[in-house]
KOLGUDREN-958421 format. One line per field, with one value per residue: residue in one letter; residue number from 1; x, y, z of N, C-alpha, C in turn. Coordinates in Angstrom, 3 decimals, decimal comma. Each point is the difference from the previous one (the first is absolute). Layout:
BEGIN
type A	...
seq NUM	...
n.xx X	...
n.yy Y	...
n.zz Z	...
ca.xx X	...
ca.yy Y	...
ca.zz Z	...
c.xx X	...
c.yy Y	...
c.zz Z	...
***
This chain:
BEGIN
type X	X	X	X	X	X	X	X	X	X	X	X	X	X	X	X	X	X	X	X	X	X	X	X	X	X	X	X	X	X	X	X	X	X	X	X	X	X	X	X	X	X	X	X	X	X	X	X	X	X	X	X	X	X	X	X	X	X	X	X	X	X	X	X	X	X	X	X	X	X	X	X	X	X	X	X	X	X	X	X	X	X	X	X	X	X	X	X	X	X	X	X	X	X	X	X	X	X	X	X	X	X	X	X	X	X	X	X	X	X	X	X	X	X	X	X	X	X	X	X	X	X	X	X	X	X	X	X	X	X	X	X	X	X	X	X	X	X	X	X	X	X	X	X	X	X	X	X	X	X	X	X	X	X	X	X	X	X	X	X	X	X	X	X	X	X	X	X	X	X	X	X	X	X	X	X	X	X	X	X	X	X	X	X	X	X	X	X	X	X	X	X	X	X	X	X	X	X	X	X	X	X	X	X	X	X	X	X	X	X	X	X	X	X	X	X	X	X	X	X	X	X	X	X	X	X	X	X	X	X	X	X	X	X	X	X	X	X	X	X	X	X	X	X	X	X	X	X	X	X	X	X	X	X	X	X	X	X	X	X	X	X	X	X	X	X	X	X	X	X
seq 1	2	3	4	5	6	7	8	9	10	11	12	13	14	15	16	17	18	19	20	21	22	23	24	25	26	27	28	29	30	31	32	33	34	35	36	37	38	39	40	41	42	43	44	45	46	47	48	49	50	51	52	53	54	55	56	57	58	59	60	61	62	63	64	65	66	67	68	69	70	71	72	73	74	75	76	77	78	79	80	81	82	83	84	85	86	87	88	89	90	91	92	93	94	95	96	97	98	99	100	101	102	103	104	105	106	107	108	109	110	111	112	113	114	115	116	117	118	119	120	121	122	123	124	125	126	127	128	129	130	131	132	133	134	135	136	137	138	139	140	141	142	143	144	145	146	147	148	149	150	151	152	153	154	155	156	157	158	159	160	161	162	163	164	165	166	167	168	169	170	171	172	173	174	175	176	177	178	179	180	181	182	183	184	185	186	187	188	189	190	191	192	193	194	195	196	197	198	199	200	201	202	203	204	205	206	207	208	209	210	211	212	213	214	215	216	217	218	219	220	221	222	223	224	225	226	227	228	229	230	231	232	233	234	235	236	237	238	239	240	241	242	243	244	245	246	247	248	249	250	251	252	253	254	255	256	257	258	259	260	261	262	263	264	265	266	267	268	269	270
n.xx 48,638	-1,072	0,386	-1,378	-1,021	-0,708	-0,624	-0,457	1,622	0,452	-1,049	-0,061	1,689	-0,324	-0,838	0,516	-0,564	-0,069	-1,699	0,137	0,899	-1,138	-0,660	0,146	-0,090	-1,107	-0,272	0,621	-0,630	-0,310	0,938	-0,369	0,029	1,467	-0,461	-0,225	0,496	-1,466	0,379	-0,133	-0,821	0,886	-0,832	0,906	0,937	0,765	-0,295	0,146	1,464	0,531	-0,579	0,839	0,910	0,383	-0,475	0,648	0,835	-0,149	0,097	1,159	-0,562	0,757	-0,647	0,309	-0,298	-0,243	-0,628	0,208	-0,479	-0,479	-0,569	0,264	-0,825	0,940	0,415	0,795	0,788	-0,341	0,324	0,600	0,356	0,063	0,760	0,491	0,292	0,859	0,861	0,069	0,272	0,701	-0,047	0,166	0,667	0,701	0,502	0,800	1,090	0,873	0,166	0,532	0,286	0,646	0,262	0,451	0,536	0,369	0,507	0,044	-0,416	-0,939	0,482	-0,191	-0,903	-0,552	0,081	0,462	0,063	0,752	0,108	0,235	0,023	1,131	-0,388	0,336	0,175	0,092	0,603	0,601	-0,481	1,112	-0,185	0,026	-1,342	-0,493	0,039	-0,333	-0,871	-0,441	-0,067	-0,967	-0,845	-0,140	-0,241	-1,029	-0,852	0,016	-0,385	-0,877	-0,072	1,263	0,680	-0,977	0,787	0,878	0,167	-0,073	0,854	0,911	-0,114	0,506	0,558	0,534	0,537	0,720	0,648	0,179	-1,168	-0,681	1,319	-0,435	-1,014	1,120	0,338	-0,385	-0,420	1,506	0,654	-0,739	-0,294	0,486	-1,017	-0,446	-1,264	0,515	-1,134	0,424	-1,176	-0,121	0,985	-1,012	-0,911	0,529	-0,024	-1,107	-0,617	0,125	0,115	-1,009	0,005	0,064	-0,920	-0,667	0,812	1,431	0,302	-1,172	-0,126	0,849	-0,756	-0,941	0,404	0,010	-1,082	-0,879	1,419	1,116	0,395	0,954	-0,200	-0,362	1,328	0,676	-0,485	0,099	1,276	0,447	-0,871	0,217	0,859	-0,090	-0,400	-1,311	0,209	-1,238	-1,138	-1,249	1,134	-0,147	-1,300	0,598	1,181	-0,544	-1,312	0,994	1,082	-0,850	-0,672	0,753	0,361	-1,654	0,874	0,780	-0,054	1,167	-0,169	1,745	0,539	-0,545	-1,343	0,191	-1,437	-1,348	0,541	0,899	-0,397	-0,188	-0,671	-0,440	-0,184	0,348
n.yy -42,164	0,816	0,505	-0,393	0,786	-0,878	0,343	-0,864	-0,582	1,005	-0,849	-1,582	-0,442	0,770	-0,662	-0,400	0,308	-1,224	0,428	1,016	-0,989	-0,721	0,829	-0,178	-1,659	-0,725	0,501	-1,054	0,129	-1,940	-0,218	-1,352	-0,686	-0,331	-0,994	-0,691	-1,074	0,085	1,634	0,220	0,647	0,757	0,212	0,761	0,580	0,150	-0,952	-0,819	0,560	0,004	-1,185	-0,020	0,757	-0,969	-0,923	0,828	-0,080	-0,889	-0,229	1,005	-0,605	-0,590	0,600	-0,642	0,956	0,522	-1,415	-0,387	1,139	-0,570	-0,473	-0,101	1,240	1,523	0,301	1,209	-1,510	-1,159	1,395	0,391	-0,732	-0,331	1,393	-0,233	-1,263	0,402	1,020	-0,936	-0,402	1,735	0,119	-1,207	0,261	1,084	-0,268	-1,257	1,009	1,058	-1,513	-0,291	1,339	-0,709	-1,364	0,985	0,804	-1,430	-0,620	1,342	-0,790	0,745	0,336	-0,929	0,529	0,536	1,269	0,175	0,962	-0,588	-1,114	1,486	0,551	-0,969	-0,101	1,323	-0,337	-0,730	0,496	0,268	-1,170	-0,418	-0,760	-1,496	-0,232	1,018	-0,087	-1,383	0,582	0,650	-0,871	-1,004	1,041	-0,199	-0,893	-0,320	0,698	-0,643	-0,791	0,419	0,054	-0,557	0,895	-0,688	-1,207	1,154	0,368	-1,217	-0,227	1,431	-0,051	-1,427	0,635	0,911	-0,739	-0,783	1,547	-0,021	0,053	1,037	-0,047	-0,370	0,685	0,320	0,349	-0,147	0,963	0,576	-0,685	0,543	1,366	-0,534	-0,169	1,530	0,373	-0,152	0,002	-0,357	0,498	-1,264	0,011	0,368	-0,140	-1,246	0,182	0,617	-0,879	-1,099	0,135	0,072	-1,277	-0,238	0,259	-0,621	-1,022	1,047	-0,402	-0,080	1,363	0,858	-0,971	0,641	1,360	-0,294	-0,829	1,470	0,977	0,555	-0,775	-0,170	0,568	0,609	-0,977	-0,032	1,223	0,008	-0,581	0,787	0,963	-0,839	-0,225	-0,833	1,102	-0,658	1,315	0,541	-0,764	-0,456	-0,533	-0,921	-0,264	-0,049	-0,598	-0,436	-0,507	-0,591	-0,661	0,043	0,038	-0,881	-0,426	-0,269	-0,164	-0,421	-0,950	0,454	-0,353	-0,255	-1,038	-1,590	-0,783	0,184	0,206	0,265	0,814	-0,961	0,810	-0,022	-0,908	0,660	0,320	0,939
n.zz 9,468	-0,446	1,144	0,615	-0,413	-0,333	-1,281	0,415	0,245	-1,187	-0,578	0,671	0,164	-2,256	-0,225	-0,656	-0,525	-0,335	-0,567	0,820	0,224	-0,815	-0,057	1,434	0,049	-0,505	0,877	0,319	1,097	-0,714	0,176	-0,905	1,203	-0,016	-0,511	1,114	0,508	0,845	-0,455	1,664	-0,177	0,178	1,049	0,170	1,834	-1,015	0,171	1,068	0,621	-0,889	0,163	0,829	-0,556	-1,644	1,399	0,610	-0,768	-0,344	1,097	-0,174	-1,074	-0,140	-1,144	-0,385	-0,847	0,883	0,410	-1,364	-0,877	0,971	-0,333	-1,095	0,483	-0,241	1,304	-0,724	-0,844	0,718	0,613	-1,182	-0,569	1,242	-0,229	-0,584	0,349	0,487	-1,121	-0,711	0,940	0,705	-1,575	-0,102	1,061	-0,431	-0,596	0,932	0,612	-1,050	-0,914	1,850	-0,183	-1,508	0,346	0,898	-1,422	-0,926	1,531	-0,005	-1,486	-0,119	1,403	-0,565	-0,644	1,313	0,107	1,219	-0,709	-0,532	0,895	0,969	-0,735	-0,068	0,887	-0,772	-1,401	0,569	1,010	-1,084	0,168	-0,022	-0,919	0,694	-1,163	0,410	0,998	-0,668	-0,969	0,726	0,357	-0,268	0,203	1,501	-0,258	-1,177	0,538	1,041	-0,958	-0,661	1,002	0,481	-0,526	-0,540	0,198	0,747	-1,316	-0,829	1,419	-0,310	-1,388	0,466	0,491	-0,681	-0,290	0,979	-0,178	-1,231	0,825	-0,804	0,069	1,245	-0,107	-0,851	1,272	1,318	-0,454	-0,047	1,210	0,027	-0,494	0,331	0,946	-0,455	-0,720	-1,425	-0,209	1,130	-0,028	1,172	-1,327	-0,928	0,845	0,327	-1,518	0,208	1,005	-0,481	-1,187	0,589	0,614	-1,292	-0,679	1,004	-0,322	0,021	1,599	-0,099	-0,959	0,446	1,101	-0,406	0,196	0,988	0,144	-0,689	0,182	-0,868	1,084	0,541	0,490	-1,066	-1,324	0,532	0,591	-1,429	0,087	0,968	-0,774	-1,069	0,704	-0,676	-0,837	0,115	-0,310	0,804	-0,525	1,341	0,492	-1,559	-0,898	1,224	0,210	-1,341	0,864	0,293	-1,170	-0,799	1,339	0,304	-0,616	0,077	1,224	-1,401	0,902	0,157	-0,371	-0,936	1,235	-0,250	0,117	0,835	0,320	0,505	0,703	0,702	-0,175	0,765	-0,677	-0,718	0,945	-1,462
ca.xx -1,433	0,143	-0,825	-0,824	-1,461	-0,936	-0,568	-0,777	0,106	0,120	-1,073	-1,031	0,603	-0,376	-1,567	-0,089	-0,329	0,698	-0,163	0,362	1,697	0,562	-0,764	1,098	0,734	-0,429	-0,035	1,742	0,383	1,173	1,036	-0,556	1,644	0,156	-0,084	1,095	0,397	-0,609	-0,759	-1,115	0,670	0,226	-0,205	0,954	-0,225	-0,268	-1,193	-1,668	-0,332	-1,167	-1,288	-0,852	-0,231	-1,345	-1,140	-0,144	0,184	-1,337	-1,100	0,076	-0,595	1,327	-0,127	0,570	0,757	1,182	0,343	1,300	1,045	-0,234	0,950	1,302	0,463	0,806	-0,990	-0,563	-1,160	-0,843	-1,037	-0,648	-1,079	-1,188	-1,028	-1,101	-1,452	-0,709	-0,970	-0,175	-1,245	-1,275	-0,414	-0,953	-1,132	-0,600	-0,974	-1,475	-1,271	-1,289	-0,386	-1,347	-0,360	-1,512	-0,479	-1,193	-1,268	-0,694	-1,221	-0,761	-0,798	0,917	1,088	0,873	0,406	-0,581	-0,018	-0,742	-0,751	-0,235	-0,710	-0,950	-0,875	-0,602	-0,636	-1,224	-0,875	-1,425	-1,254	-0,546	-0,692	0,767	-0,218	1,390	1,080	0,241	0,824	0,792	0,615	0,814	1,582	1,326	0,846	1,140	1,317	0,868	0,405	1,201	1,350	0,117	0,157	0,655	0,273	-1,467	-0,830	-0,929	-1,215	-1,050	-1,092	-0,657	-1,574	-1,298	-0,316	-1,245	-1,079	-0,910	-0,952	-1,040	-1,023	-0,232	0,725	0,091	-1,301	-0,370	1,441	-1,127	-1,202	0,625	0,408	-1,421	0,322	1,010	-0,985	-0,922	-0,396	1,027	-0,661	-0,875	0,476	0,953	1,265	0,227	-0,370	1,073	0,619	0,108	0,244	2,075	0,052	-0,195	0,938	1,722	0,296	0,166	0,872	0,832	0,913	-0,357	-0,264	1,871	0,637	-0,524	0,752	1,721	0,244	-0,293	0,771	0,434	1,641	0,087	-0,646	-1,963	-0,089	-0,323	-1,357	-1,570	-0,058	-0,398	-1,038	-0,761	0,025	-0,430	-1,201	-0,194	-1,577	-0,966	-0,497	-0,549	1,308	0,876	-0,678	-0,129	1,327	0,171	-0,928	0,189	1,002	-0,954	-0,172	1,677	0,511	-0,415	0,024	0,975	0,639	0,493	0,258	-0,123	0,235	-1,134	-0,669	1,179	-0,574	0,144	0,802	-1,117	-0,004	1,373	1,041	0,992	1,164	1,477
ca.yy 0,251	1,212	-0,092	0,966	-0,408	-0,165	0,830	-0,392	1,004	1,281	1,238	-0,193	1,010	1,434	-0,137	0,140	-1,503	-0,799	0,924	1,120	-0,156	-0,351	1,523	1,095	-0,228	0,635	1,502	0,315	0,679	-0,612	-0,657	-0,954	-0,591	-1,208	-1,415	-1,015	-1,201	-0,567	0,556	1,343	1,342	-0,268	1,198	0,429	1,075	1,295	-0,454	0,106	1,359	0,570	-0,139	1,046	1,305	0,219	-0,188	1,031	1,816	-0,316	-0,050	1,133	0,809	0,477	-0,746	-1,840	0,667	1,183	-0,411	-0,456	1,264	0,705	-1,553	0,275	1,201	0,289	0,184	1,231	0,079	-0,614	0,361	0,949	-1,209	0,056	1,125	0,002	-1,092	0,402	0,972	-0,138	-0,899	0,968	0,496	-0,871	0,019	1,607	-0,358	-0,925	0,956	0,709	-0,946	-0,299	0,945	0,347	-0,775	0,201	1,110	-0,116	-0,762	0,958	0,013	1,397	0,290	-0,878	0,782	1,613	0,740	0,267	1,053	-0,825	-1,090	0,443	0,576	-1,311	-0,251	0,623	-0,285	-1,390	1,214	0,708	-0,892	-0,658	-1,433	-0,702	0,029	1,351	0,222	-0,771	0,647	0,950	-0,691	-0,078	1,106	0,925	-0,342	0,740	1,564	0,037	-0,749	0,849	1,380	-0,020	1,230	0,611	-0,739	0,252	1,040	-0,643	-0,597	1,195	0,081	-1,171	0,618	1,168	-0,733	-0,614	0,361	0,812	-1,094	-0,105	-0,885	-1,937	-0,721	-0,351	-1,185	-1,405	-0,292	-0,666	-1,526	-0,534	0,238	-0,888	-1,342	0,328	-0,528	1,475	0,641	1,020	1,763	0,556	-0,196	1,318	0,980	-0,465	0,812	1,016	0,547	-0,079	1,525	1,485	0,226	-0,039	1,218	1,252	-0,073	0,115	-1,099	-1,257	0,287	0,049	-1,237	-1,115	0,494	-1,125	-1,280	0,096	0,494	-1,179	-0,062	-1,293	0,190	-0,293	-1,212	-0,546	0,220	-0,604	-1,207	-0,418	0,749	-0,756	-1,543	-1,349	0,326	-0,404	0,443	-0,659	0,920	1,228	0,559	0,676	1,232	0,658	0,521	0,681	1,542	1,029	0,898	0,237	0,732	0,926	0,225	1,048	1,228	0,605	-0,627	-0,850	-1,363	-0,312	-1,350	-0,504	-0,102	-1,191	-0,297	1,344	0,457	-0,648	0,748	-0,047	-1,092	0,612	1,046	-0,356
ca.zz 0,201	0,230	1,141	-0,454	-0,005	-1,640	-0,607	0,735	1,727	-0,240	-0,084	1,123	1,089	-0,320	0,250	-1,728	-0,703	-1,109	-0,879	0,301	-0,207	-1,596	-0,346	0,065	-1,217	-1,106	0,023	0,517	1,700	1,158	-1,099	0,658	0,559	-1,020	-0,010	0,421	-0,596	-0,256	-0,772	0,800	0,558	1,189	-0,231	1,412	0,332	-0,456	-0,753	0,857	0,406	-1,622	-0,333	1,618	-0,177	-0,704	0,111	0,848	-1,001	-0,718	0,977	0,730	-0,770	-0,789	-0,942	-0,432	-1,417	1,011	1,136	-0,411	0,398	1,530	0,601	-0,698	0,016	1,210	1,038	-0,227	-1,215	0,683	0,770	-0,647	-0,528	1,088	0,131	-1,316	0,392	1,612	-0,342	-0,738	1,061	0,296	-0,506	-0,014	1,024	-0,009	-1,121	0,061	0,657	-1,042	-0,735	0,746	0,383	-1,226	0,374	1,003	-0,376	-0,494	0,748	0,139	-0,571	-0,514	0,564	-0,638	-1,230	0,255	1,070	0,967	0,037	-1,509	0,724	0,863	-1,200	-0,509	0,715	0,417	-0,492	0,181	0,666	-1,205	-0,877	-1,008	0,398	0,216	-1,570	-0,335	0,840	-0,894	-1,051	1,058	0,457	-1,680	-1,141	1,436	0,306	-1,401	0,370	0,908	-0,831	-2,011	0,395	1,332	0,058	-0,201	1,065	1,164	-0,464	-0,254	1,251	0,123	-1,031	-0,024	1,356	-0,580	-1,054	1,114	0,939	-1,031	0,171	-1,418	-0,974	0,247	-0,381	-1,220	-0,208	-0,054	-1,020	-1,442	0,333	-0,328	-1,207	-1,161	-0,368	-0,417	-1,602	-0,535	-0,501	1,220	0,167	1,618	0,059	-0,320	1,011	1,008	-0,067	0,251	1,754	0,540	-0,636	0,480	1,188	-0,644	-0,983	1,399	1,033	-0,936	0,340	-0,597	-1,153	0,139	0,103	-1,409	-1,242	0,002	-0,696	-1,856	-0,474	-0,481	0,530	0,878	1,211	-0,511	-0,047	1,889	0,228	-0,549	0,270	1,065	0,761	-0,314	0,125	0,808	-0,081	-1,194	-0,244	-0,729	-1,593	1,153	0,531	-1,224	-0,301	1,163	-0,360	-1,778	-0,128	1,161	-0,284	-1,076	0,520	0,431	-1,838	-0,602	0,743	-0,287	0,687	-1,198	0,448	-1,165	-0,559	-0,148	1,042	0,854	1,268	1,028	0,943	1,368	1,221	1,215	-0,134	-1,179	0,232	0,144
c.xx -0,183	-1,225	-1,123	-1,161	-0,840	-0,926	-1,748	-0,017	0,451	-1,077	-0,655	0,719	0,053	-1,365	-0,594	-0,672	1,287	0,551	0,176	1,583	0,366	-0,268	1,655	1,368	0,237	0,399	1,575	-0,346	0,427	0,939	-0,531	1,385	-0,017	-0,508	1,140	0,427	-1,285	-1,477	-0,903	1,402	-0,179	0,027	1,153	-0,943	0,226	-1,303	-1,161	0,036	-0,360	-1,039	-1,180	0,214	-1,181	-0,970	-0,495	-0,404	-1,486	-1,239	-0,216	-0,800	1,455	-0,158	0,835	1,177	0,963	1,150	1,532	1,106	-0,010	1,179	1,621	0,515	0,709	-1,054	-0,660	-1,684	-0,667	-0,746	-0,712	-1,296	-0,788	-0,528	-1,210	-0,428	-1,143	-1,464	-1,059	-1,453	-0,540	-0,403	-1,518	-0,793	-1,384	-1,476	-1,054	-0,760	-0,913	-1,489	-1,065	-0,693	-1,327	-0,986	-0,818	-0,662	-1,201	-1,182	-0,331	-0,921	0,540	0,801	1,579	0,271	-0,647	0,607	-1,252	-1,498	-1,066	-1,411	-0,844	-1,101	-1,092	-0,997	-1,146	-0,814	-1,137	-1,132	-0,302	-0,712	0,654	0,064	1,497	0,998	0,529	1,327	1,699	0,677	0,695	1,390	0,840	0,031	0,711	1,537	0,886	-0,031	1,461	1,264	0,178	0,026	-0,080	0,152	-1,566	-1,346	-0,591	-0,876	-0,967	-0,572	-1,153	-0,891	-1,009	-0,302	-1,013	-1,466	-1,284	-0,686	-0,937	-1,209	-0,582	0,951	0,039	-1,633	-0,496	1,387	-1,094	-1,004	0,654	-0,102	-1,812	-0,156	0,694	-0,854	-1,311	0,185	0,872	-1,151	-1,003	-0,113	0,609	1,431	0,063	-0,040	1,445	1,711	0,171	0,283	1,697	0,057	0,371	0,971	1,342	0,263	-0,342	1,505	0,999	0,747	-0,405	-0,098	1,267	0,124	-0,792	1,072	1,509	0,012	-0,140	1,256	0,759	1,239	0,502	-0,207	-1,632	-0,325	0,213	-1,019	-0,695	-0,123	-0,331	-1,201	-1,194	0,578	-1,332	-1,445	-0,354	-1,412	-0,960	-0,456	-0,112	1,181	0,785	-1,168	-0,611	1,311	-0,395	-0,759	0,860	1,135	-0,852	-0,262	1,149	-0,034	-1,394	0,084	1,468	1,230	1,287	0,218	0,479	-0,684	-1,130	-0,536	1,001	-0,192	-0,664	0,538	-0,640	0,064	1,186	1,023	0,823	0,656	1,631	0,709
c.yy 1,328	0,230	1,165	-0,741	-0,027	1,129	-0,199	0,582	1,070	0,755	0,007	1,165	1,660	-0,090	0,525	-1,501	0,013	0,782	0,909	0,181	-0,226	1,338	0,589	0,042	0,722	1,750	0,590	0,423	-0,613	-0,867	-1,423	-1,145	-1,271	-1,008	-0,414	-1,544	-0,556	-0,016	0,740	1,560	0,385	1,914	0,352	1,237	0,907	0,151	0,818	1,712	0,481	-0,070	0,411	1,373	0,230	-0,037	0,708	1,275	-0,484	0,030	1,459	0,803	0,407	-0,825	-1,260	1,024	0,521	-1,077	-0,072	1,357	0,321	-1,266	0,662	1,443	-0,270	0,703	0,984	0,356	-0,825	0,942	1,046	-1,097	-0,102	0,848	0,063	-0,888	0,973	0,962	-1,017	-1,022	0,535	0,603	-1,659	0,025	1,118	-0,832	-0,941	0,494	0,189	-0,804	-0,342	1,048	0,302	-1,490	0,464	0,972	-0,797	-0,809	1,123	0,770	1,545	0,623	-0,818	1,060	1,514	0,436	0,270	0,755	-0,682	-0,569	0,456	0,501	-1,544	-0,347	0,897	-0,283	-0,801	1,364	0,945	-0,622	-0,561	-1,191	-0,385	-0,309	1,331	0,371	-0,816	0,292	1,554	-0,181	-0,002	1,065	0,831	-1,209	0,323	1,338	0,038	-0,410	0,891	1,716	0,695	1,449	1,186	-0,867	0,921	1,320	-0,982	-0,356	1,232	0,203	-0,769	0,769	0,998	-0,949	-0,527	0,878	0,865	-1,094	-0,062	-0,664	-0,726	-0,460	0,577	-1,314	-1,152	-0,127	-0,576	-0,987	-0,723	-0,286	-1,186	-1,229	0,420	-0,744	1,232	0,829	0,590	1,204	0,695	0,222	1,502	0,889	0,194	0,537	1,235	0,922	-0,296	1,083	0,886	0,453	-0,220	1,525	1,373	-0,074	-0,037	-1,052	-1,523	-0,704	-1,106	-1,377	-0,604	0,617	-0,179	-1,218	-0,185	-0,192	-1,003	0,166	-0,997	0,037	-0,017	-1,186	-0,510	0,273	-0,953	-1,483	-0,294	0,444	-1,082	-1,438	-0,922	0,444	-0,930	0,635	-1,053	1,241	1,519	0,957	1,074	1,163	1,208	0,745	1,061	1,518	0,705	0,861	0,455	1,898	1,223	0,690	1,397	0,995	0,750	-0,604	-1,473	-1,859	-0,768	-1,832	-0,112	0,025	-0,897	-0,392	0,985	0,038	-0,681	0,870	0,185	-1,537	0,482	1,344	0,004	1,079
c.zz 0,726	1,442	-0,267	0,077	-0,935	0,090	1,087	1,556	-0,049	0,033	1,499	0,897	0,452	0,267	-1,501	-1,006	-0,807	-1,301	0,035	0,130	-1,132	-0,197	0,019	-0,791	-1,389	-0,248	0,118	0,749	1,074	-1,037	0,162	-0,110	-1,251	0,862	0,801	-0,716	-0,110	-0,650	0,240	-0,198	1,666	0,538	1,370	0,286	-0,806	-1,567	0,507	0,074	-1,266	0,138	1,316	-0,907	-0,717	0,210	1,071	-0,838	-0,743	1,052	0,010	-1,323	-1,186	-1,587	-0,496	-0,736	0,627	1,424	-0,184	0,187	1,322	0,635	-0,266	0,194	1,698	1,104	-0,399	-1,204	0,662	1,095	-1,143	-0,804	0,809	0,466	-1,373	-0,371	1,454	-0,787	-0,964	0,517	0,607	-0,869	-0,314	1,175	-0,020	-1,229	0,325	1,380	-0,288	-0,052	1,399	0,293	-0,613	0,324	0,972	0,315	-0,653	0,700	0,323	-0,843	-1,424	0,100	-0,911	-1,470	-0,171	0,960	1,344	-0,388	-1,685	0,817	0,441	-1,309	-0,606	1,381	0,615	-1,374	-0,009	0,918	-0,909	-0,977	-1,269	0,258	-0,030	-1,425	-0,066	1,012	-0,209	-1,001	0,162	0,553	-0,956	-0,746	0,249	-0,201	-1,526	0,069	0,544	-0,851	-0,841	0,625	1,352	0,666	0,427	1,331	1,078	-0,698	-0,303	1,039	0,456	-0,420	0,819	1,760	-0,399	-0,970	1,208	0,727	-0,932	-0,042	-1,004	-1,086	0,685	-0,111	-1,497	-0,660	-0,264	-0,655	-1,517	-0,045	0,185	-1,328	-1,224	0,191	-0,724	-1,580	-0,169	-0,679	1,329	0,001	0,973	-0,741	-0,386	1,001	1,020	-0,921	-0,385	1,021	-0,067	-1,052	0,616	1,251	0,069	-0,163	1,302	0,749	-1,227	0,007	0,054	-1,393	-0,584	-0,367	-1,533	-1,220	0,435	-0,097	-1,055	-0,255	-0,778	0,446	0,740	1,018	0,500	0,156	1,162	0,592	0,059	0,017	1,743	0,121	-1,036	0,471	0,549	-0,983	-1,899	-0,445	-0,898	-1,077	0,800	-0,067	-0,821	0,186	1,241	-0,412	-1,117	0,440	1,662	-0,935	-0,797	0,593	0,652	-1,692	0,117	1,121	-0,174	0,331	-1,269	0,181	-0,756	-0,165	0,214	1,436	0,979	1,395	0,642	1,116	1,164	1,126	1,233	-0,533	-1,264	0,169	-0,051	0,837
***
């Protein structure tokens, strides 16, 4: 009869379940003992010390796949294996850093997917008379700005800086965003694009931003997706948009694609 301890006081004595020794089993990382005469296996000291390593090297963050070559290597390959588990758990820690770091940008509201200076711009709009949908849809086209064209983010924050302080393109900004609840047959739409007209066609660099989202490239195509997001023109909206390029076109001005939104003022700045 072979002296030793059942599979029951092996695990209680490692502080291992039951299941967790058949595991190791299973895995070959502890050899599992024969059967005695009366049909328990019988686990000895040099049992148990196996199964303290594994379950140490496993506490220690040492994958199940690897415990076995560490066990079995000589001292020299056993401290090199543990140097690269060592790197290999500061390289997991570094990450779920990372991972609370963004958790608690994000109880910080924007700060979670903008920049400092992104936010500060988002909050002076409501004192410029932009309503809270507007300031909303702003966000979100700052944060696909930020995604579809990373490299260009702090010129686009630049434009919407010059845009905010051009007071005339922010109170015909707001008269657009009026504008899109009018009848499409108002005569206020004609009049209203003509004034943005005109003040496109005074400023070269504003101009800029309607004949680079015309353009046809991939990059236009970005543009134009952030500088129209979230927007579902109404009839008002389309035929405000048609007679404002209508007007760019008879001032010489080229514009090849279709009508594709008018320019929202400081929120469409690419």
């Amino acid at each position: 009869m072979r002296n030793g301890v059942t599979i029951g006081q092996a695990a209680a004595f490692v502080g291992v379940t039951v299941k967790t020794v058949r595991h190791y089993h299973k895995l070959g990382l502890v050899e599992e003992p024969e059967r005695d005469s009366s049909g328990y296996r019988r686990y000895g000291s040099a049992d148990l010390l196996r199964l303290v390593q594994a379950r140490t090297l496993a506490a220690a963050g040492v994958p199940l796949a690897e415990i076995g070559r560490l066990l079995d290597a000589d001292s020299a390959g056993f401290a090199a294996a543990l140097a690269g588990v060592e790197r290999q758990l500061t390289e997991r820690i570094d990450e779920l850093t990372a991972r609370r770091d963004t958790l608690h940008r994000l109880a910080d509201g924007d700060r979670a997917l903008l920049p400092d200076r992104a936010v500060a711009l988002l909050e002076r709009m409501p004192g410029l008379g932009f309503s809270p949908e507007e300031v909303a849809a702003t966000r979100e086209g700052w944060v696909l700005a930020k995604a579809l064209v990373p490299e260009r983010f702090d010129d686009y924050l630049t434009h919407f800086e010059q845009a905010i302080e051009d007071t005339r393109l922010v109170a015909l900004t707001r008269r657009a965003a009026e504008a899109a609840a009018w009848a499409p047959d108002d005569p206020r739409i004609d009049e209203l694009a003509t004034a943005v007209a005109r003040h496109y066609l005074a400023d070269p660099a504003l101009l800029k931003t309607v004949t680079g989202l015309q353009a046809r490239t991939e990059a236009a195509t970005r543009y134009a997706l952030i500088a129209h997001h979230g927007e579902v023109p109404t009839p008002a909206a389309a035929r405000l948009t048609a007679l404002f390029e209508a007007k760019l076109r008879a001032a010489g001005i080229r514009i090849p694609g279709p009508a594709s939104g008018l320019p929202a003022g400081p929120r469409g700045q690419p």
